[in-house]
gemmi code that builds the backbone of each chain (N, CA, C; Angstrom):
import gemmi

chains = {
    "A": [
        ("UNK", (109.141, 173.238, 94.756), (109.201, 171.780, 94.817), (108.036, 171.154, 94.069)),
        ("UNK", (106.743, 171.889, 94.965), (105.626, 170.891, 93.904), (105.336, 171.360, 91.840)),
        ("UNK", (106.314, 173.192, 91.972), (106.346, 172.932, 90.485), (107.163, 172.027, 89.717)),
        ("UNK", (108.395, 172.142, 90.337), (109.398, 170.981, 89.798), (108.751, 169.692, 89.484)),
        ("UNK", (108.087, 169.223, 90.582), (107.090, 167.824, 90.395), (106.230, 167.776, 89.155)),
        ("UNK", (105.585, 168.705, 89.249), (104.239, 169.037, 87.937), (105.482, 168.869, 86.739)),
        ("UNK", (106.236, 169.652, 86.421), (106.687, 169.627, 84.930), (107.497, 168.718, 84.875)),
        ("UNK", (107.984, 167.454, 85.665), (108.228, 166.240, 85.471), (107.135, 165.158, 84.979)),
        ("UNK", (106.415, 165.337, 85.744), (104.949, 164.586, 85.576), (104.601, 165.194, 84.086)),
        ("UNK", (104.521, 166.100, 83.812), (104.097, 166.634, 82.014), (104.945, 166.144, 81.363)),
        ("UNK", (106.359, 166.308, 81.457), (107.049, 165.592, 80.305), (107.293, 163.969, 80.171)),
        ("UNK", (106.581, 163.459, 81.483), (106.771, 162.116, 80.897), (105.674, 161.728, 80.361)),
        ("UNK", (104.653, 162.348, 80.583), (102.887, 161.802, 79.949), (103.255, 162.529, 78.332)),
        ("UNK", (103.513, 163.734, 78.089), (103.566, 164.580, 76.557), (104.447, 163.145, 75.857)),
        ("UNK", (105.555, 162.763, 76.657), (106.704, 161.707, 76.174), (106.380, 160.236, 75.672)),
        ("UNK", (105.419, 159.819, 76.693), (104.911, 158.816, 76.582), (103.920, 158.583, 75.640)),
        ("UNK", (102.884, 159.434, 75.488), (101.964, 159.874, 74.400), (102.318, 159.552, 73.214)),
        ("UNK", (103.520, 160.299, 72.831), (104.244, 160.568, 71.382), (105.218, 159.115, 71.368)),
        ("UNK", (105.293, 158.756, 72.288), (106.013, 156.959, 72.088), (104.688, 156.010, 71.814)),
        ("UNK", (103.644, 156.220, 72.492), (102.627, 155.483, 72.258), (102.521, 155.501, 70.532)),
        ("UNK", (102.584, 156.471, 70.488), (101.911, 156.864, 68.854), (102.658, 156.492, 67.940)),
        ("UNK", (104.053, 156.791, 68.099), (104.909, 156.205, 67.249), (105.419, 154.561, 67.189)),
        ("UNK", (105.050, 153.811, 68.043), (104.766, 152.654, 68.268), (103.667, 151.996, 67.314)),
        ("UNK", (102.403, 153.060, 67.375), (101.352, 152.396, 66.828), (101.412, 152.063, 65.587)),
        ("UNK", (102.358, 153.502, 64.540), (102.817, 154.084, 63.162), (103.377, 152.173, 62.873)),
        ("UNK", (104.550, 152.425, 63.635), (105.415, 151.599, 63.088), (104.416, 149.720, 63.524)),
        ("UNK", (104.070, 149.789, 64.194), (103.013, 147.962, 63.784), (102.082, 148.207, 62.946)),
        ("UNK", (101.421, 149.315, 62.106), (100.570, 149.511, 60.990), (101.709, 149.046, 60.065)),
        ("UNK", (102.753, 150.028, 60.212), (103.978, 149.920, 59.134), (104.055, 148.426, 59.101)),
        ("UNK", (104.099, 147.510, 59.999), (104.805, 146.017, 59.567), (103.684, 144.922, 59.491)),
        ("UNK", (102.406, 145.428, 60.102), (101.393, 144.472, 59.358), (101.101, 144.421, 57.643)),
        ("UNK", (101.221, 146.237, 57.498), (101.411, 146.890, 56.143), (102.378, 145.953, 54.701)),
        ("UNK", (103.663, 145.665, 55.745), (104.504, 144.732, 55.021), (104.244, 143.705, 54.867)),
        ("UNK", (103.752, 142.577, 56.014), (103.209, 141.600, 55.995), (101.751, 141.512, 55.313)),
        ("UNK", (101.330, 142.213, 55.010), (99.594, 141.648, 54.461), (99.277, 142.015, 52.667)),
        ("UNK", (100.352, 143.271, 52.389), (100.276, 143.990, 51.371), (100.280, 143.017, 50.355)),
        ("UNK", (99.859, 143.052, 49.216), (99.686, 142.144, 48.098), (101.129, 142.332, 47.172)),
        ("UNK", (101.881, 143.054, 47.119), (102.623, 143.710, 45.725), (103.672, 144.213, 46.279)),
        ("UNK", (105.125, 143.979, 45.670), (106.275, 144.955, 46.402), (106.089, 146.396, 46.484)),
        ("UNK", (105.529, 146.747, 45.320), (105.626, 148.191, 45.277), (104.513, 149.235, 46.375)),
        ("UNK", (103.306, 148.165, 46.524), (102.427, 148.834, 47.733), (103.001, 148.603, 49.243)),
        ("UNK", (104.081, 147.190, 49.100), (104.567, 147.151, 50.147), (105.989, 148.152, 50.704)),
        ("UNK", (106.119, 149.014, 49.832), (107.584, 149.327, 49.774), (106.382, 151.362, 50.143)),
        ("UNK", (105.839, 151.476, 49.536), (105.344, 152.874, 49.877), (104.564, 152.641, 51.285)),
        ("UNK", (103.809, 151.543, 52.074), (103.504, 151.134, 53.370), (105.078, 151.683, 54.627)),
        ("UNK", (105.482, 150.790, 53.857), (106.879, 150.875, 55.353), (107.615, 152.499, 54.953)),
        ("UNK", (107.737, 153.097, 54.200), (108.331, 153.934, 54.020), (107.239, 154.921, 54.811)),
        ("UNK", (106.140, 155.091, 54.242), (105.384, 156.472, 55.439), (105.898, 155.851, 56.624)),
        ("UNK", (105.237, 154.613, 56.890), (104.693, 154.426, 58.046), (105.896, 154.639, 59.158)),
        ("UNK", (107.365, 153.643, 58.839), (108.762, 154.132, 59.448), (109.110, 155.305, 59.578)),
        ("UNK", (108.700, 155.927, 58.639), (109.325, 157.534, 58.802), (108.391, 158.027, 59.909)),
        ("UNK", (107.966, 158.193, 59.545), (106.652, 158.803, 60.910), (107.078, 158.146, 62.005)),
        ("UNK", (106.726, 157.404, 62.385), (106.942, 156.177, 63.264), (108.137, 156.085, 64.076)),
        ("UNK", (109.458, 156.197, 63.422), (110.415, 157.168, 63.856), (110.432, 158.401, 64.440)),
        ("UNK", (109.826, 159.093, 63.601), (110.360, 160.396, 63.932), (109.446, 160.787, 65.376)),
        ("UNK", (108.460, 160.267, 65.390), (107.084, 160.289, 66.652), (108.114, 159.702, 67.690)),
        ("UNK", (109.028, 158.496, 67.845), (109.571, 158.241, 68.750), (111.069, 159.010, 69.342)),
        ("UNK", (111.476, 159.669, 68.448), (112.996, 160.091, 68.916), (112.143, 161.816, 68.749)),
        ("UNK", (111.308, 161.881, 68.930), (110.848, 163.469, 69.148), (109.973, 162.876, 70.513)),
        ("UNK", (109.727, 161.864, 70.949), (109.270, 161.836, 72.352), (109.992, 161.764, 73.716)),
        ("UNK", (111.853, 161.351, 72.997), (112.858, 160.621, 73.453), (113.531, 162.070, 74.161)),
        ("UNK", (113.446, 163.393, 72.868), (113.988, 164.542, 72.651), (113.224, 164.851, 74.172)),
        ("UNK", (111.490, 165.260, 74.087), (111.295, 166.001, 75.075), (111.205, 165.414, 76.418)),
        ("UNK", (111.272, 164.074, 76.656), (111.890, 163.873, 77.899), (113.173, 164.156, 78.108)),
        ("UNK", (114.198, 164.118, 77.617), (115.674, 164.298, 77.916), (115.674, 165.960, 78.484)),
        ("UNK", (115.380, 166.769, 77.556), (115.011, 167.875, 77.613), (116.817, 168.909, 77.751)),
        ("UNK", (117.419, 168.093, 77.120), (118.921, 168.577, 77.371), (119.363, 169.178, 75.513)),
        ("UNK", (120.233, 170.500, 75.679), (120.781, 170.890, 74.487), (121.437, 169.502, 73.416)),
        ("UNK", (122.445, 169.004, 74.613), (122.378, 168.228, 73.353), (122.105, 166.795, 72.689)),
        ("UNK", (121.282, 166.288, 74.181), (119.938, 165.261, 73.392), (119.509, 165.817, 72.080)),
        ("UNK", (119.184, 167.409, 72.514), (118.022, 167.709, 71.405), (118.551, 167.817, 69.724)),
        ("UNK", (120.208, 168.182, 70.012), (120.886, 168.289, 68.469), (121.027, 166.876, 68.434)),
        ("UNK", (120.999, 166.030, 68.779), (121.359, 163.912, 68.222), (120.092, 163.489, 67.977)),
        ("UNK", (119.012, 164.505, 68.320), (117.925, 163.870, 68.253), (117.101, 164.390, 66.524)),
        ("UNK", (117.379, 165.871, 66.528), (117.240, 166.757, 65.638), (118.122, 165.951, 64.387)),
        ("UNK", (119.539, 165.304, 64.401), (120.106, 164.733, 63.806), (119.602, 163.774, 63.071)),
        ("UNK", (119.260, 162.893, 63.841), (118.585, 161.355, 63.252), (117.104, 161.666, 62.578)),
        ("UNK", (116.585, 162.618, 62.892), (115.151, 162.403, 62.817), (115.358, 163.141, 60.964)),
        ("UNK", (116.160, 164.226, 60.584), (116.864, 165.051, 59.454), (117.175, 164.030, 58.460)),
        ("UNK", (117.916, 163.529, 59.411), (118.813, 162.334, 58.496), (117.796, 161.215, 57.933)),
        ("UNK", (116.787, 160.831, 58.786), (115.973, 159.738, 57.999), (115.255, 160.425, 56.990)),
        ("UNK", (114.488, 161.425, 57.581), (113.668, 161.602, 56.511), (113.552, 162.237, 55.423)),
        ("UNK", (115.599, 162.543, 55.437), (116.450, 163.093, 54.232), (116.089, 161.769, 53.388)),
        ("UNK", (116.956, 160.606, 54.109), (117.380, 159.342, 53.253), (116.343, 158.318, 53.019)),
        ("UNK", (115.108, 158.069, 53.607), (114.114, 156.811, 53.679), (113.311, 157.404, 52.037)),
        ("UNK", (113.421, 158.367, 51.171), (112.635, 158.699, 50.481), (113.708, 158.023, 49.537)),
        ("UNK", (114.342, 158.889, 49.478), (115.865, 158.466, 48.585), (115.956, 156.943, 48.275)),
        ("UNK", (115.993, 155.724, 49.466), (116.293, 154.620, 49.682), (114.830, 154.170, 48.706)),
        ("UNK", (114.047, 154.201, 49.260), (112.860, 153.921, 48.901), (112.597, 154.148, 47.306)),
        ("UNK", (113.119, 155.636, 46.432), (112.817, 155.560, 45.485), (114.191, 154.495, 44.319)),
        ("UNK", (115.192, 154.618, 45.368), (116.123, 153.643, 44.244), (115.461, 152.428, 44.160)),
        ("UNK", (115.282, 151.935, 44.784), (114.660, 150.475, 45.105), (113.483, 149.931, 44.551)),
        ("UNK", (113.114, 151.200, 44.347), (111.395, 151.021, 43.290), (112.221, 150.731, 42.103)),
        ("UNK", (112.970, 151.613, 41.471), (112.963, 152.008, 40.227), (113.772, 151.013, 39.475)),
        ("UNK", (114.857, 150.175, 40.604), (115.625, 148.920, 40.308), (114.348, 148.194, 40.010)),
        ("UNK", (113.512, 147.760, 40.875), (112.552, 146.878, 41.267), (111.981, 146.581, 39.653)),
        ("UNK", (111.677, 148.276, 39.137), (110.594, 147.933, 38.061), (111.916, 147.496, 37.035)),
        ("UNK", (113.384, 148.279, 36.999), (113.882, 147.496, 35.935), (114.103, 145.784, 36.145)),
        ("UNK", (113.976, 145.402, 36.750), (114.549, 144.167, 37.604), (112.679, 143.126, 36.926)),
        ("UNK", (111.946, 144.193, 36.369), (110.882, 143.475, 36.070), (109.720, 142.668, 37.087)),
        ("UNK", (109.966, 143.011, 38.115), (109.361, 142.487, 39.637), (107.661, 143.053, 39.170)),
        ("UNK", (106.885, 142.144, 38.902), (105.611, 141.817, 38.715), (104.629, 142.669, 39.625)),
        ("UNK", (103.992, 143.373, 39.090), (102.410, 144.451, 39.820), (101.758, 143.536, 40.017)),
        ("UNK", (100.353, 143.923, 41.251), (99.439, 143.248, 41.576), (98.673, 142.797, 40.139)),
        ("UNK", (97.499, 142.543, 40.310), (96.884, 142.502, 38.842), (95.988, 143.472, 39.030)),
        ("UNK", (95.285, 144.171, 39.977), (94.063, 145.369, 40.028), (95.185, 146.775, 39.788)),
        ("UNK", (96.211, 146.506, 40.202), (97.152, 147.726, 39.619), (96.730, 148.348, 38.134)),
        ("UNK", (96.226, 149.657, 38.180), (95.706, 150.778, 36.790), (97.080, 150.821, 36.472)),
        ("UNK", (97.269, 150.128, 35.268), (98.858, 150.669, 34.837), (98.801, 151.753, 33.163)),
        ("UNK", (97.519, 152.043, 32.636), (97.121, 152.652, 31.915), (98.246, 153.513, 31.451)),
        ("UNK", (98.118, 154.703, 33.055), (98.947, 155.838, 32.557), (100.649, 155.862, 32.598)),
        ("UNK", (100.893, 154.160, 32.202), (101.900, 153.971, 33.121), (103.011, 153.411, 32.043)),
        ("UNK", (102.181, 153.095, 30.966), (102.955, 152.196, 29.979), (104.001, 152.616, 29.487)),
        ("UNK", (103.819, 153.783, 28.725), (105.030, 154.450, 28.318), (106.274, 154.249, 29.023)),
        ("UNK", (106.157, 154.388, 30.695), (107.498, 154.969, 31.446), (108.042, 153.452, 31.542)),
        ("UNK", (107.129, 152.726, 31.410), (107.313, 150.517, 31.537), (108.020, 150.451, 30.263)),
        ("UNK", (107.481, 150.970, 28.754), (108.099, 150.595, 27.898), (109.763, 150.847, 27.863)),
        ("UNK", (109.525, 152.259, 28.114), (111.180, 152.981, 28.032), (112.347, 152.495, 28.665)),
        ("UNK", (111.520, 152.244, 29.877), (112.679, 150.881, 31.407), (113.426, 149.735, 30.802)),
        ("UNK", (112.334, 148.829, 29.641), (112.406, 147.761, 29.589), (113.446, 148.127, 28.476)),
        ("UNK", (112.849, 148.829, 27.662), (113.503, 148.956, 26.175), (115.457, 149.734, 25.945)),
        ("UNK", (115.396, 150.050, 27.654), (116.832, 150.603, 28.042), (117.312, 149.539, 27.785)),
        ("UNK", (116.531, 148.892, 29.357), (117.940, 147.702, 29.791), (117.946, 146.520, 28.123)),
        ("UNK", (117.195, 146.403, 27.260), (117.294, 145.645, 25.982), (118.589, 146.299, 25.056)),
        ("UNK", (118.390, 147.551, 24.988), (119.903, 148.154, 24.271), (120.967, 147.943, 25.310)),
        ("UNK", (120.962, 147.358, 26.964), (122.454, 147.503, 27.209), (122.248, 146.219, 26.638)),
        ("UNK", (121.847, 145.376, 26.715), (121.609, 143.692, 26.422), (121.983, 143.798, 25.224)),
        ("UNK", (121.731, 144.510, 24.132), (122.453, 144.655, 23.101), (123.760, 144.903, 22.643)),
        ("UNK", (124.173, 146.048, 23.467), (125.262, 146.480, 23.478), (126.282, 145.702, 23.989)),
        ("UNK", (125.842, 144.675, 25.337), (126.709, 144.033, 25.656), (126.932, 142.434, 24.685)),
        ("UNK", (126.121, 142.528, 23.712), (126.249, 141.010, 23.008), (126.858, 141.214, 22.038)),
        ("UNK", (127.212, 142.548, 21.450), (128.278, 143.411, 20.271), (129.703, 142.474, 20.858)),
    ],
    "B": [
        ("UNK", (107.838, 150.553, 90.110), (107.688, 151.226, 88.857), (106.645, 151.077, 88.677)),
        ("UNK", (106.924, 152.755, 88.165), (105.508, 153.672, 88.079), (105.024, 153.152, 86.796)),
        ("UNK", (103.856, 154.209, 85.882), (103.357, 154.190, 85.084), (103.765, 154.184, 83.578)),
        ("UNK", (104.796, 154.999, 83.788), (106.055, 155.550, 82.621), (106.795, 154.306, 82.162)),
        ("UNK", (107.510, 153.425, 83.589), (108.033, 152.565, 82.707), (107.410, 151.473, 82.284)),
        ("UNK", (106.386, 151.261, 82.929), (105.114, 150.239, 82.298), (104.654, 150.654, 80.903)),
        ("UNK", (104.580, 152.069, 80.697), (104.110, 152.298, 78.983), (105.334, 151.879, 78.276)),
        ("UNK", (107.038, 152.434, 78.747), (107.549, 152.513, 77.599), (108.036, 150.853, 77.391)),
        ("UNK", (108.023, 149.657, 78.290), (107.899, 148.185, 78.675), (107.114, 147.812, 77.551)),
        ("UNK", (105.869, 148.071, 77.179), (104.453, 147.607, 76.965), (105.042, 148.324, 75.303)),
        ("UNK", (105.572, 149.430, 74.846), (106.363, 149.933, 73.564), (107.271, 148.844, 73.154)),
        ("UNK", (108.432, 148.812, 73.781), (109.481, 147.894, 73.529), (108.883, 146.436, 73.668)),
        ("UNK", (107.614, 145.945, 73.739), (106.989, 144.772, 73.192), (106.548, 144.734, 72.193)),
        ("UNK", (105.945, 145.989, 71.800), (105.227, 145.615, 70.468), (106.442, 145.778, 69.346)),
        ("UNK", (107.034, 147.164, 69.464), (108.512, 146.845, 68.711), (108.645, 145.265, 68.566)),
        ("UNK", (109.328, 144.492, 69.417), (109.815, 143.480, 69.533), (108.646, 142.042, 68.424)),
        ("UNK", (107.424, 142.638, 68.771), (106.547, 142.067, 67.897), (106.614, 142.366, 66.333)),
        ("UNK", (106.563, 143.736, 66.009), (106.882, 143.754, 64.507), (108.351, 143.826, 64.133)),
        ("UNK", (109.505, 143.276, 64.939), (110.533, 142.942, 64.797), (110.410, 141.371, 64.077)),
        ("UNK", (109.499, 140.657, 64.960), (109.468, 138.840, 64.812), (108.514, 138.827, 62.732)),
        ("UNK", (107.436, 140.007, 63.109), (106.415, 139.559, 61.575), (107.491, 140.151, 60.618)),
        ("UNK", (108.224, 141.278, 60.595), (109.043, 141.813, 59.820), (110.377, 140.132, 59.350)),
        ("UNK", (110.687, 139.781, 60.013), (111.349, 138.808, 60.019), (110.760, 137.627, 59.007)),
        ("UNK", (109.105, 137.113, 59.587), (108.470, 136.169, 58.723), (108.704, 137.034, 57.350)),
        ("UNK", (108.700, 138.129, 57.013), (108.511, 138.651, 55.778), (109.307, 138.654, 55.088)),
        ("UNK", (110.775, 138.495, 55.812), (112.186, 138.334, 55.395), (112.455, 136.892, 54.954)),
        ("UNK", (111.606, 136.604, 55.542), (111.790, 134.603, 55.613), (111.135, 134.443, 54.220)),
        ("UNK", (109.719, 135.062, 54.134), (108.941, 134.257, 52.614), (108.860, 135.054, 51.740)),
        ("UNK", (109.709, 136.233, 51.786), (109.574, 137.066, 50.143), (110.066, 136.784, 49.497)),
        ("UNK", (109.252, 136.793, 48.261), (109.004, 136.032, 46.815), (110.345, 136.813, 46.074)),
        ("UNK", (110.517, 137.494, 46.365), (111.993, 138.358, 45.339), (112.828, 139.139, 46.528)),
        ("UNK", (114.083, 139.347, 45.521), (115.241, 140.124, 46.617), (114.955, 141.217, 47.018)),
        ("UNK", (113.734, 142.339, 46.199), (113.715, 143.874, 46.464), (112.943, 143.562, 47.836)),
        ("UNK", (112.213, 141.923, 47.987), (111.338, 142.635, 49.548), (112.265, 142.194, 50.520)),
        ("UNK", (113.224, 141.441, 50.258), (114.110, 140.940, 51.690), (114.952, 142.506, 51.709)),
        ("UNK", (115.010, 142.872, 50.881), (115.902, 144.409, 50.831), (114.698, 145.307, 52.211)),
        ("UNK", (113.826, 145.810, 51.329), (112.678, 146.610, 52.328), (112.585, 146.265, 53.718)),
        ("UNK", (112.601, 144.767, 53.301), (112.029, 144.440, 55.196), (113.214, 144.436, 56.046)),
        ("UNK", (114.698, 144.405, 55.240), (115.976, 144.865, 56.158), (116.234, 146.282, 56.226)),
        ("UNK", (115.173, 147.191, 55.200), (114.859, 148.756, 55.669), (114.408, 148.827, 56.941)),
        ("UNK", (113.427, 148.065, 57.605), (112.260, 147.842, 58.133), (112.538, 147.553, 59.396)),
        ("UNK", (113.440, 146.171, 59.352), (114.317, 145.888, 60.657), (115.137, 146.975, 61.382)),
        ("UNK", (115.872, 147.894, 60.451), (116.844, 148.536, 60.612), (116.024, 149.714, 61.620)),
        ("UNK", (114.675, 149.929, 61.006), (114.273, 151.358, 61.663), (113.817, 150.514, 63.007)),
        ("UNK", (112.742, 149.663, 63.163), (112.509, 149.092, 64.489), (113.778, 148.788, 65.392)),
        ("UNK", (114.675, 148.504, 65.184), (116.003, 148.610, 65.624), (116.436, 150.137, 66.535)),
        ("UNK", (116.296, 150.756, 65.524), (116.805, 152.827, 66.035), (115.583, 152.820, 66.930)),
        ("UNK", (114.299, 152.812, 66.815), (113.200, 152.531, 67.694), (113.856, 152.024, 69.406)),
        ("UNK", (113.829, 150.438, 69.235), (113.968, 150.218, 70.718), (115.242, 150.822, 71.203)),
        ("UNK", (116.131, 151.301, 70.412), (117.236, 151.461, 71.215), (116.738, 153.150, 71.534)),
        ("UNK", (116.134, 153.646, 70.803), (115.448, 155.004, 71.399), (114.712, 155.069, 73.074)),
        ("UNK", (113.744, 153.773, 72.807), (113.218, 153.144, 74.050), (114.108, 152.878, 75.216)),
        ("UNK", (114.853, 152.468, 74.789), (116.352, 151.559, 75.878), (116.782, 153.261, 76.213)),
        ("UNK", (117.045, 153.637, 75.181), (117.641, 154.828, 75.996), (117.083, 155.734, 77.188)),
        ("UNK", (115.457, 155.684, 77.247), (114.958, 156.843, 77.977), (114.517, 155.924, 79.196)),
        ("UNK", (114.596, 154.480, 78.975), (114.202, 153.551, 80.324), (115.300, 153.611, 80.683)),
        ("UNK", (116.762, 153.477, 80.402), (117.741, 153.881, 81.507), (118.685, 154.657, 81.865)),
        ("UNK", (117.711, 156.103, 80.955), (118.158, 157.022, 81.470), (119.867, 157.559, 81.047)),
        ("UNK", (120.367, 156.821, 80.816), (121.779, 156.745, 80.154), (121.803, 157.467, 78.507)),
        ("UNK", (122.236, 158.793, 78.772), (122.284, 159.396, 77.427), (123.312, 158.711, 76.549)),
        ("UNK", (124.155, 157.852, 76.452), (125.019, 157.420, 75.605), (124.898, 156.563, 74.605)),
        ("UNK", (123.156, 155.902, 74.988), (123.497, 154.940, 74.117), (122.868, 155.521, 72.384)),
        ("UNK", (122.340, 156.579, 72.212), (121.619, 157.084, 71.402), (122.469, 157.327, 69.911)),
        ("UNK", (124.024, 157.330, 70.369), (125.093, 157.252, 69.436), (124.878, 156.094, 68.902)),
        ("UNK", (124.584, 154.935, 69.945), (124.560, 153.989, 68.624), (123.576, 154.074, 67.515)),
        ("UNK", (122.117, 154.536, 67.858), (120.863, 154.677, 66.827), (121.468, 155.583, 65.731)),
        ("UNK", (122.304, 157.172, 65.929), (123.027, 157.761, 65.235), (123.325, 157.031, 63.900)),
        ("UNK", (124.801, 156.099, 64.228), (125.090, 155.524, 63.600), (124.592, 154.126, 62.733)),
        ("UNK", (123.725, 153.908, 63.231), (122.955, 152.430, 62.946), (121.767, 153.106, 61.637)),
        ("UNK", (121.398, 154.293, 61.852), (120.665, 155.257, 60.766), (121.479, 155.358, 59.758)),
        ("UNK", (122.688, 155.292, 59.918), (124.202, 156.224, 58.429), (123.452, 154.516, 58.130)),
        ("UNK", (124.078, 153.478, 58.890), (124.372, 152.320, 57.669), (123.575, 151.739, 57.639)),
        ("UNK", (122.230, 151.664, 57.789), (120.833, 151.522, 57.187), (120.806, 151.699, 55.950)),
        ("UNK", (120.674, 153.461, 55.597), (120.843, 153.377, 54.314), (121.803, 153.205, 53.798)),
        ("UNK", (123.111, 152.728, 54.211), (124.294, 152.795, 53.067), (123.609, 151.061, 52.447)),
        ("UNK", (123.290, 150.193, 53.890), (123.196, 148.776, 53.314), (122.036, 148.920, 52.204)),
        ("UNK", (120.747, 149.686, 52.407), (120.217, 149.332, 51.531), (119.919, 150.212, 50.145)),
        ("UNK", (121.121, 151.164, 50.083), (121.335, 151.725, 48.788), (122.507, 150.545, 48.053)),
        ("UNK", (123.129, 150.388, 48.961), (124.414, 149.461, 48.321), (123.775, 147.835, 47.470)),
        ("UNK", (122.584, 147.699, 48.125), (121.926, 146.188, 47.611), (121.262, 146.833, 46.427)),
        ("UNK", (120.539, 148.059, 46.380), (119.868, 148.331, 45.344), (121.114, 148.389, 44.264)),
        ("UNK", (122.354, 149.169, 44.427), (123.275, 149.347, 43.692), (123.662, 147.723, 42.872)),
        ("UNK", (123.375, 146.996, 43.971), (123.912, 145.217, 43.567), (123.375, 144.681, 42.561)),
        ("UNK", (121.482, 144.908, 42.841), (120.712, 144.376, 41.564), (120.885, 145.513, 40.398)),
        ("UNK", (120.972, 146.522, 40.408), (121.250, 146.899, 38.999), (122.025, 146.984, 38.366)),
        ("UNK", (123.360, 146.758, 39.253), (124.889, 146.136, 38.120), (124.230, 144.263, 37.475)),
        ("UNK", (123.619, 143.978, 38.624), (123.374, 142.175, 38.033), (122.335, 142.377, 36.589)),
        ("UNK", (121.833, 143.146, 36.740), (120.907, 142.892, 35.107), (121.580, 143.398, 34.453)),
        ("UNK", (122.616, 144.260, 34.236), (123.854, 144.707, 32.992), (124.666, 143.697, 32.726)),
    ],
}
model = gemmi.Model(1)
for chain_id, residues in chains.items():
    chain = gemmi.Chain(chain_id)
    for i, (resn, *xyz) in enumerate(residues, 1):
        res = gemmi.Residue()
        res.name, res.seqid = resn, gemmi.SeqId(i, " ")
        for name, pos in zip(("N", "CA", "C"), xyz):
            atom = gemmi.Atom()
            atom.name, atom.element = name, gemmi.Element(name[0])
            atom.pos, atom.b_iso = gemmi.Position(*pos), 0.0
            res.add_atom(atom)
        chain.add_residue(res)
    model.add_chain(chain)
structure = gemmi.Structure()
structure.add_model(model)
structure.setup_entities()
């Protein structure tokens, strides 16, 4: 009886812990959004910070439940984001820069020009192609 | 109520808090890619409390919805990225 008690009492403090934390991830993550100067620093902010932030909470969700198959829906979602939040994240940049969406101004874009020229100088040949 | 549901209470507030600034951010961004991000953003604080909701009442069912609310997260915000780069062609 009083072990049963003890390893209830552990999994809700281990549980709670890892909700605390992933709580914390994700309000860094959205002050991150809110304060950031630039889409593109704001767009690599929410992406750690959600992913983590997530995954800290449905892995705290997992070891309280403590059931087979909590643990595969839980194992599921947590796979699945941090398959897709990279993915999401990099289309969205890469529109962003063709889309011409403006860098901070302390942004080092030095080593950067080339891959800026080539973006721009695409979408100018479809612009071409489409005025044929 | 104990201690447990006072922490995960005191969670599902602050959620609820960077639910409201995520929102201001939705409200005053200067271009479409950040109203895109910050409906990334919403979407995950979203799977969040309902993670929360789930273990305060104990009810394993509702976790299907976070499941699914993860698929069309990213479908919405691959599908908007898909939007602006047909619009500049």
């Amino acid at each position: 009886m009083l072990n049963n008690l003890d390893s209830f009492l552990l999994k809700e403090t281990i549980s709670s812990v890892f909700i605390l934390v992933g709580v914390a991830f994700m309000l860094i993550a959205t002050i991150g959004l809110l304060r950031f100067p630039d889409f593109y620093i704001r767009m690599s902010a929410i992406t750690k910070g959600s992913t983590l932030g997530l995954g800290l909470i449905l892995a705290g969700l997992g070891i309280y439940f403590d059931h087979p198959a909590m643990l595969l829906k839980v194992v599921a979602i947590i796979s699945f984001t941090f398959m897709t939040a990279p993915v999401a994240a990099h289309v969205l940049s890469r529109t962003a820069v063709q889309n011409k969406i403006p860098f901070w101004n302390k942004t080092n874009l030095t080593d950067f020009q080339s891959y800026l020229k080539k973006e721009h100088r695409s979408e100018k040949k479809v612009d071409e192609e489409r005025a044929k | 109520m104990n201690l447990f549901s006072v922490t995960l209470i005191i969670a599902i507030g602050t959620l609820s808090i960077c639910l409201v600034l995520t929102a201001i951010r939705f409200a005053i961004g200067p271009t479409l890619p950040d109203r895109i991000s910050a409906f990334d953003l919403f979407v995950a604080n979203v799977i969040g409390i309902i993670a929360i909701y789930t273990e305060l009442t104990g009810n394993a069912d509702f976790i299907d919805v976070a499941i699914i609310l993860s698929l069309f997260g990213f479908l919405g915000s691959i599908s908007f990225a898909y939007f602006l780069m047909k619009r500049i062609r």
